[in-house]
N, C-alpha and C positions, 0 to 999 in steps of 0.2 A: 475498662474497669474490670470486666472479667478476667482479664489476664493477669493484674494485680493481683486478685483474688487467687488465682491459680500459684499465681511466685509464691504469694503470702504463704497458702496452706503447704506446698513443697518445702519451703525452709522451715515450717515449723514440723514437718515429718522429718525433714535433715533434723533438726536439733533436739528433738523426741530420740529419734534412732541415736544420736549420738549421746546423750543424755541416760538412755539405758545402757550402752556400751559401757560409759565411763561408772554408771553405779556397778556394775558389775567386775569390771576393773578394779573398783575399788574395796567391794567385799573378796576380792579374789588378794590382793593386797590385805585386808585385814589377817583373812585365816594362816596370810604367809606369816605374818609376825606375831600370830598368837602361835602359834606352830612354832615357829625360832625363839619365844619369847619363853615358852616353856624349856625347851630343849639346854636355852643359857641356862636358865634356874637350875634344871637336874643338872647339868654339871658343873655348873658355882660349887653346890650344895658338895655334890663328889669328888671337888677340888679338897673343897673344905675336910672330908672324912679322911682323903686320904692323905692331906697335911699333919689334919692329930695323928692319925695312925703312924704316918712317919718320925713325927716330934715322940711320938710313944717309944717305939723303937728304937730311935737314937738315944733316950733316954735309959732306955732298960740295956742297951748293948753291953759288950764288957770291955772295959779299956779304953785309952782314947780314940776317938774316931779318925784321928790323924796321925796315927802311931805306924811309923815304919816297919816295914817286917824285917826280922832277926839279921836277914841275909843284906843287910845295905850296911 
């Protein structure tokens, strides 16, 4: 009966110890993806800027934007 006692309380240190590991694993995983989760946003956002900025540009250019030079 004592030695039951003994297994019992060792698995439940096994799965204590393994139980901290894995929360910790797991807030180690969260900060990864608020970290990247941020990172996509600023550069959507920077895709975004400099898509207008480009449509700007092509807009404001002079001539066609698929106009052959003189020499062809």
């Amino acid at each position: 009966m004592t030695s039951d006692i003994k297994t019992l309380s060792e698995r439940i240190d096994t799965l204590e110890a393994r139980l901290a590991y894995q929360d910790d694993t797991v807030e180690t995983l969260n900060q990864t993806i608020t970290a990247q989760w941020k990172q996509i946003d600023a550069l959507s956002r920077k895709i975004a800027e400099l898509t207008e900025r480009l449509q700007e540009a092509e807009a404001n250019a002079p001539g066609p934007a698929n106009e052959q030079p003189p020499h062809y």
